[in-house]
C-alpha positions as a Python dict, from the first residue, in 0.01 Angstrom:
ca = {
    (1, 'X'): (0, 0, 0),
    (2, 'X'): (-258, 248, 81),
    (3, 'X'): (-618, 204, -18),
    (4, 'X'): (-740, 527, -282),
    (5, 'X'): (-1107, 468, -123),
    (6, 'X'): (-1232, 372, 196),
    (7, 'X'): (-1586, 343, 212),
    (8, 'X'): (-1777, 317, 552),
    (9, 'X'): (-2118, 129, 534),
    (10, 'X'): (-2321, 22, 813),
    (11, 'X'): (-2247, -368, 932),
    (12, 'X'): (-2633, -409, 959),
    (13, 'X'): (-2696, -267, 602),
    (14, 'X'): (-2576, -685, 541),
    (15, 'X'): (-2945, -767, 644),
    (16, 'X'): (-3086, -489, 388),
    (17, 'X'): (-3040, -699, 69),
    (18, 'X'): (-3075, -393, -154),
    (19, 'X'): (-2839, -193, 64),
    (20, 'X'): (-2610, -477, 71),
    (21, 'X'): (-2610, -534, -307),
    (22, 'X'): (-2603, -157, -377),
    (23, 'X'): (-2298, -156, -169),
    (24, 'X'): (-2147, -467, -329),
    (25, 'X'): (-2184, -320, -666),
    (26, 'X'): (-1995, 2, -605),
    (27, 'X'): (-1711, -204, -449),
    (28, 'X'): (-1672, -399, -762),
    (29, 'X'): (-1679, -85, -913),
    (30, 'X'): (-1432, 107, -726),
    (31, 'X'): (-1188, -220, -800),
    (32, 'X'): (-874, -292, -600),
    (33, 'X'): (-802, 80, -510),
    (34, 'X'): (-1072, 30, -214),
    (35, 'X'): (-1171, -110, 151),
    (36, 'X'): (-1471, -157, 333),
    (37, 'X'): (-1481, -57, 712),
    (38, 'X'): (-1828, -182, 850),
    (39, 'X'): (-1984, 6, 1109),
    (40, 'X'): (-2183, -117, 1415),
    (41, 'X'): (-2467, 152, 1498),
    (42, 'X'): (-2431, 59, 1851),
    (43, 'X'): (-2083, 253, 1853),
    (44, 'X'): (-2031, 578, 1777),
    (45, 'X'): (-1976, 635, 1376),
    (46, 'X'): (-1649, 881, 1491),
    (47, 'X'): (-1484, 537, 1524),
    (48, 'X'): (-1496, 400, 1229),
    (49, 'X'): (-1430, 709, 1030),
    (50, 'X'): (-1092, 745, 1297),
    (51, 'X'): (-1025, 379, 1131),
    (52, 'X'): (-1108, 458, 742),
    (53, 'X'): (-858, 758, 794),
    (54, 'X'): (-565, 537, 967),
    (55, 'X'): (-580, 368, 622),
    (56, 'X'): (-494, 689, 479),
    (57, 'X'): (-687, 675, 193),
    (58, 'X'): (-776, 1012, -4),
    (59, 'X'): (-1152, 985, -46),
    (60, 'X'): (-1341, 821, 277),
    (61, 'X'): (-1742, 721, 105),
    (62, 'X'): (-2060, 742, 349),
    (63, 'X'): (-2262, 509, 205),
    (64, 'X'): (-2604, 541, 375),
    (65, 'X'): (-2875, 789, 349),
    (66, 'X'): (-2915, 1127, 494),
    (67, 'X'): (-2859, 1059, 857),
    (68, 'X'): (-2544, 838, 786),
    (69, 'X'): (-2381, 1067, 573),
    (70, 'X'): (-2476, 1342, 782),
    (71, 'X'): (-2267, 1160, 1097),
    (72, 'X'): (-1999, 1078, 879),
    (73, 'X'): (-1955, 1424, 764),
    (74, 'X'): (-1967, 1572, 1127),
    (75, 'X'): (-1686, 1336, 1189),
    (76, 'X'): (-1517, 1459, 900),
    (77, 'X'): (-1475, 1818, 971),
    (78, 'X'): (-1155, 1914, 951),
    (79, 'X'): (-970, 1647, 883),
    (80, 'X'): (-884, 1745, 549),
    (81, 'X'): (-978, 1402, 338),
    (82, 'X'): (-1228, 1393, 33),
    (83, 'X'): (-1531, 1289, 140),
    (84, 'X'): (-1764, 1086, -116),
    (85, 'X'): (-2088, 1000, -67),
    (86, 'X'): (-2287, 636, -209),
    (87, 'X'): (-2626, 688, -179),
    (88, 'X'): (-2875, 435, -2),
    (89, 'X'): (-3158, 620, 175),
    (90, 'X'): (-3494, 702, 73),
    (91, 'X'): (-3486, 1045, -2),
    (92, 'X'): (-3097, 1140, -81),
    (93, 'X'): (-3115, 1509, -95),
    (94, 'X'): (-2791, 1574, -1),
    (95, 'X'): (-2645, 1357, -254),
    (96, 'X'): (-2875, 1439, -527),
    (97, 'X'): (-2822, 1797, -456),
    (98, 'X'): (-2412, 1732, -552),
    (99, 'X'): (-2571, 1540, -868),
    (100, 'X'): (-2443, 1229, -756),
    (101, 'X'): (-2645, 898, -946),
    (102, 'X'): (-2838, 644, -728),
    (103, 'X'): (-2706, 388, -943),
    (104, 'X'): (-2372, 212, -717),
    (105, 'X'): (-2170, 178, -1045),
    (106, 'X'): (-2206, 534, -1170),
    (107, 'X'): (-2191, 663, -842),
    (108, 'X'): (-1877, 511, -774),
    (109, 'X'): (-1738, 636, -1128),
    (110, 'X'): (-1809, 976, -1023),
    (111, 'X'): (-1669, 965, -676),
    (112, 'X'): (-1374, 816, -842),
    (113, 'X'): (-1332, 1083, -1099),
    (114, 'X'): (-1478, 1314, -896),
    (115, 'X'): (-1200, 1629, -722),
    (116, 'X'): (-1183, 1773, -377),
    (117, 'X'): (-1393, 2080, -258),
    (118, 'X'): (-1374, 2254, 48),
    (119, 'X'): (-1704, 2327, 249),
    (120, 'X'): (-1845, 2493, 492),
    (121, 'X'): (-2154, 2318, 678),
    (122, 'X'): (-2442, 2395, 884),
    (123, 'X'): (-2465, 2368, 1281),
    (124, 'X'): (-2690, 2427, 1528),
    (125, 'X'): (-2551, 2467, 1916),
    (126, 'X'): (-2210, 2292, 1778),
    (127, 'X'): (-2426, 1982, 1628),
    (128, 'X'): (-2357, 2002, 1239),
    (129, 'X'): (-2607, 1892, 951),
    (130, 'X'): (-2577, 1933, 558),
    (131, 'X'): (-2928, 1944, 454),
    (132, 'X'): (-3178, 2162, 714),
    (133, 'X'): (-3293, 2123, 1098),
    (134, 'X'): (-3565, 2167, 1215),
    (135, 'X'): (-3798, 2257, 1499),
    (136, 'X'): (-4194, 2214, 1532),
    (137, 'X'): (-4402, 1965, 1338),
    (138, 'X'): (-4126, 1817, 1075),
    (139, 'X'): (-3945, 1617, 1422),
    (140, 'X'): (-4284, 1483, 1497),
    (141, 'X'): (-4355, 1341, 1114),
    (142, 'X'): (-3996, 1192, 1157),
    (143, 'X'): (-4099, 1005, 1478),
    (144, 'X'): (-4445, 900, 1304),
    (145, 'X'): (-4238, 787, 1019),
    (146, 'X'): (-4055, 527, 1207),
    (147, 'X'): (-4350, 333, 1360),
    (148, 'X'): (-4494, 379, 993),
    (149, 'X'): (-4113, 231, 851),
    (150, 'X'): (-4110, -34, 1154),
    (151, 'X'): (-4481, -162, 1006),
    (152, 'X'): (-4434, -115, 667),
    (153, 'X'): (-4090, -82, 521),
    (154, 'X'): (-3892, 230, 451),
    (155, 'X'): (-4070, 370, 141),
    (156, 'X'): (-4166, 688, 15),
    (157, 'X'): (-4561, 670, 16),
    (158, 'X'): (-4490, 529, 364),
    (159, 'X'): (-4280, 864, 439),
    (160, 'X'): (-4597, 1048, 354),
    (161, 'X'): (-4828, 845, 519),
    (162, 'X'): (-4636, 973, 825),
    (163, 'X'): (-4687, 1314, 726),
    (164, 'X'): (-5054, 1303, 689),
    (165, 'X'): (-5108, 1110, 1044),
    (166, 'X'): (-4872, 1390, 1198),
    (167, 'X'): (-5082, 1671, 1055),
    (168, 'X'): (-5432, 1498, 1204),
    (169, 'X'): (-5291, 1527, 1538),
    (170, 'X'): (-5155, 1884, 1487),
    (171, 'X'): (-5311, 2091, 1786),
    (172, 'X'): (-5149, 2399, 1859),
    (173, 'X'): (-4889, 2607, 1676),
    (174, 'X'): (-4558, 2681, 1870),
    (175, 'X'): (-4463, 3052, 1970),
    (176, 'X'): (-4081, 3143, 1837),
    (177, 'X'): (-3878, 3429, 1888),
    (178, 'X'): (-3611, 3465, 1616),
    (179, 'X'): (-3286, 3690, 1618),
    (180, 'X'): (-3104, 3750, 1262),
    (181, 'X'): (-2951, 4022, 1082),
    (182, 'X'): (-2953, 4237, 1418),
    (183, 'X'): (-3330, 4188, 1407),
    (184, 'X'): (-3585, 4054, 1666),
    (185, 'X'): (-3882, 3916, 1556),
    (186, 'X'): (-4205, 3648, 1716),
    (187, 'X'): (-4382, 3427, 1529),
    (188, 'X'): (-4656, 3205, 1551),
    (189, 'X'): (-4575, 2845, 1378),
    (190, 'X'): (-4605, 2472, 1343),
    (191, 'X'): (-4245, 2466, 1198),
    (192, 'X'): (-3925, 2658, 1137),
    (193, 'X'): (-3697, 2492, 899),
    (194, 'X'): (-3316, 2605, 865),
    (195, 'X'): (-3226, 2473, 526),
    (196, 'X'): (-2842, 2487, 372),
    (197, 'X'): (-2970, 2267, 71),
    (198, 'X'): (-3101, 2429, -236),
    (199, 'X'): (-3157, 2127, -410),
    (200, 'X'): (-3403, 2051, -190),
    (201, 'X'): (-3597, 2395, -169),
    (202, 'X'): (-3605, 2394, -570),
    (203, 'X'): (-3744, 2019, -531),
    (204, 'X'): (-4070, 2191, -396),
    (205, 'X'): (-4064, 2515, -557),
    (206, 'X'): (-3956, 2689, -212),
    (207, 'X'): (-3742, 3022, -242),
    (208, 'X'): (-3402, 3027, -55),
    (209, 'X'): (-3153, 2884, -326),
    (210, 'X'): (-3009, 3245, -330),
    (211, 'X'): (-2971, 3266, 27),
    (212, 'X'): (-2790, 2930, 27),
    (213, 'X'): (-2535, 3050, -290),
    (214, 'X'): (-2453, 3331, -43),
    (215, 'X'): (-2328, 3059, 200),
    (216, 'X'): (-2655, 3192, 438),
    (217, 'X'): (-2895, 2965, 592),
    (218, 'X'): (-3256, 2986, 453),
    (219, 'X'): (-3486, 2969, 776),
    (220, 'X'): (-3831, 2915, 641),
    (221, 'X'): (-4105, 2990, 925),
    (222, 'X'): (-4450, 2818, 837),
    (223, 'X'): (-4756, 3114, 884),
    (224, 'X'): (-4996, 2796, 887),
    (225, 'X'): (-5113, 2786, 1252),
    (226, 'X'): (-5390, 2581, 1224),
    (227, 'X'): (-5467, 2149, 1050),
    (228, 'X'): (-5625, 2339, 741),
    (229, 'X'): (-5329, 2554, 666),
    (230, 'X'): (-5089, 2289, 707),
    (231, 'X'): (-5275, 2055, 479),
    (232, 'X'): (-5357, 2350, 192),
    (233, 'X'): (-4966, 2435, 200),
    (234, 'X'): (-4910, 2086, 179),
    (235, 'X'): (-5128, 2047, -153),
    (236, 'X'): (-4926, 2335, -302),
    (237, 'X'): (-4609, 2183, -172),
    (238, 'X'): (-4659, 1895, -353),
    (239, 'X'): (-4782, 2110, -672),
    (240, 'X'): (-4444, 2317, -627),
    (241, 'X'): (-4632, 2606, -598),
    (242, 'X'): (-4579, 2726, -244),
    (243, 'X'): (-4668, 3078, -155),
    (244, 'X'): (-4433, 3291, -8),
    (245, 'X'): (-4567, 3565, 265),
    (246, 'X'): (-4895, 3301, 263),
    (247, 'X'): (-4680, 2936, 300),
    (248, 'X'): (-4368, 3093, 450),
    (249, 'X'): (-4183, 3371, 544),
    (250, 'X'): (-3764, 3371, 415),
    (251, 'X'): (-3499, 3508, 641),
    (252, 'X'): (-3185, 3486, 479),
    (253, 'X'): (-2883, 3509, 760),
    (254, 'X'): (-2536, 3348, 807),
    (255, 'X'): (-2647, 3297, 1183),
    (256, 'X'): (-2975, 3277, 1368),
    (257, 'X'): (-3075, 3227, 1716),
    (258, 'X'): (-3376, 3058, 1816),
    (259, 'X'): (-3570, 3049, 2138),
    (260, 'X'): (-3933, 2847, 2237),
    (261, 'X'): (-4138, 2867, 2571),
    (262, 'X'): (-4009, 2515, 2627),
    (263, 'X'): (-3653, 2473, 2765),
    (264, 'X'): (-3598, 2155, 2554),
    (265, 'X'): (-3695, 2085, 2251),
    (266, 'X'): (-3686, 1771, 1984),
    (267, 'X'): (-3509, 1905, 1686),
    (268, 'X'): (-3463, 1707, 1335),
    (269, 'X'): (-3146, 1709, 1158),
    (270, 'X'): (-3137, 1591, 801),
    (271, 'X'): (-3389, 1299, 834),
    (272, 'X'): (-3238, 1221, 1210),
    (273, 'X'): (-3377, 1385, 1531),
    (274, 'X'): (-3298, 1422, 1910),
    (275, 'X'): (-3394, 1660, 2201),
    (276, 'X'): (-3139, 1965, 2281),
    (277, 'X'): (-3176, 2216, 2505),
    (278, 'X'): (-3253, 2589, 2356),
    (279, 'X'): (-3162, 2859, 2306),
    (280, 'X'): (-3099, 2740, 1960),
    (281, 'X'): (-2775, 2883, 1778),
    (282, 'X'): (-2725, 2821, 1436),
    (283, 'X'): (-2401, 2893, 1250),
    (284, 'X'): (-2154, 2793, 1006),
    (285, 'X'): (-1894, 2556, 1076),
    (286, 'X'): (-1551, 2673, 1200),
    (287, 'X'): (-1392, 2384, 1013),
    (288, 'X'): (-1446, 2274, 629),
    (289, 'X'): (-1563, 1978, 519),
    (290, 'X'): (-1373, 1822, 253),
    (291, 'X'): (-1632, 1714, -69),
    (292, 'X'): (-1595, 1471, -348),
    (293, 'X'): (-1767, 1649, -640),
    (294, 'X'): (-1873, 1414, -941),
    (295, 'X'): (-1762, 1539, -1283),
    (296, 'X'): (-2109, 1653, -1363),
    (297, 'X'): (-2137, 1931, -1104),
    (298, 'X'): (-1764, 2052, -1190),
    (299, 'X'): (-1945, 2112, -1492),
    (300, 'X'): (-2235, 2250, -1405),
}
């Protein structure tokens, strides 16, 4: 007999205690109907979603944070099986953004009474991500972040820590050149951010939700070009009171294409980052992606 759930956790999570715990709970939850396939980081997550789905289950569950679901998701594309999601990361934005708990048990409830939506998700030169990517100073905080993590643990007021340390080293805003809407235009920035997540742009007060409910990217170009500006915008970030035309300027576009001076560039994609040569095409995916909505945003 086939399993209803298959959920997909990462075999080193076992040395997280709360990860492990948060993961035992929701399988107690879930009850008989599920499985567990463990994944080794060292191998490429495609393989053990390729074994969740020879199970033929009808929900496969990323539990992880951002980055993990992120990867599982990519892997899911197209494949035409409810994807849930158990959250376990620090921040969670994709999965508070479906209005999914960070409690295991009531997660789980709501993945199990949850139904199937199809999705279209965000890429950028063919690699796909659910929340935003990013080019400029946001990959450098995430690289900060995990010497700051590797020292202190993976909390929040760690997370910012990283942030601040980032912004005392800022030197030099970047020079972009962006084509949308059959427009050309160059800008002087320490960070363009391509978001598909309005959750998270309401979570700081940041226009774009609109653009997002259009199925449009929101590509949010910093005008701070200097260690002052990025700290001010940073106070009213954290006020949710951002200034748009001071902060940011909004280009609302189903595809953009962005080019740098360099040729490469390190890019951050939904709390996970990596170097990728530019131009820098972002578009919607081809394929859907298959999402286990909780009860609560059917109702929403």
């Amino acid at each position: 007999m086939s399993p209803s759930i298959v959920l997909i956790a990462n075999r080193k999570s076992g040395q997280n205690s709360r990860d492990a715990e948060a993961v035992d709970r929701a399988m107690a939850a879930f009850g008989e109907i599920a499985e567990k396939v463990d994944w080794n980081p060292d191998n490429p997550i495609s393989d053990a979603v390729d074994r969740a789905l020879a199970k033929s289950p009808d929900i496969v569950v990323a539990a992880g944070g951002d980055g993990t679901v992120m990867a599982v998701a990519e892997a899911m594309l197209g494949k035409g099986v409810a994807m849930g999601v158990l959250p376990l990361g620090t921040f969670n934005f994709f999965a508070r953004g479906l209005g999914l708990s960070e409690n295991p048990e009531e997660a789980a409830r709501q993945i199990d009474q949850g139904t199937p939506h199809d999705i279209r998700i965000g890429t950028v030169n063919g690699k796909a991500f659910l929340n935003n990517a990013s080019l400029g100073i946001y990959p450098a905080i995430l690289r900060e972040r995990e010497t700051v993590y590797s020292r202190w643990g993976r909390f929040r007021l760690a997370a910012h820590w990283s942030v601040v340390k980032t912004f005392l080293r800022f030197r030099k805003a970047m020079k972009v050149t962006i084509t949308a809407n059959g427009e050309t235009k160059e800008y002087r920035t320490a960070l363009v951010f391509v978001a598909r997540s309005a959750y998270q742009l309401d979570s700081f007060g940041i226009d774009g939700a609109e653009a997002i409910d259009k199925d449009n990217f929101a590509v949010l170009v910093t005008l701070a070009e200097t260690r002052l500006a990025l700290f001010k915008m940073t106070a009213r970030l954290v006020r949710g009171k951002p200034l748009r035309g001071k902060d940011y300027a909004l280009i609302s576009t189903p595809k953009a294409v962005i080019e740098t001076r360099k040729r490469r560039n390190l890019l951050a994609f939904d709390g996970e980052k990596g170097r990728m040569d530019g131009p820098f095409t972002f578009e919607m995916s081809e394929q859907y992606l298959t999402i286990q909505l909780p009860p609560s945003h059917e109702d929403a």
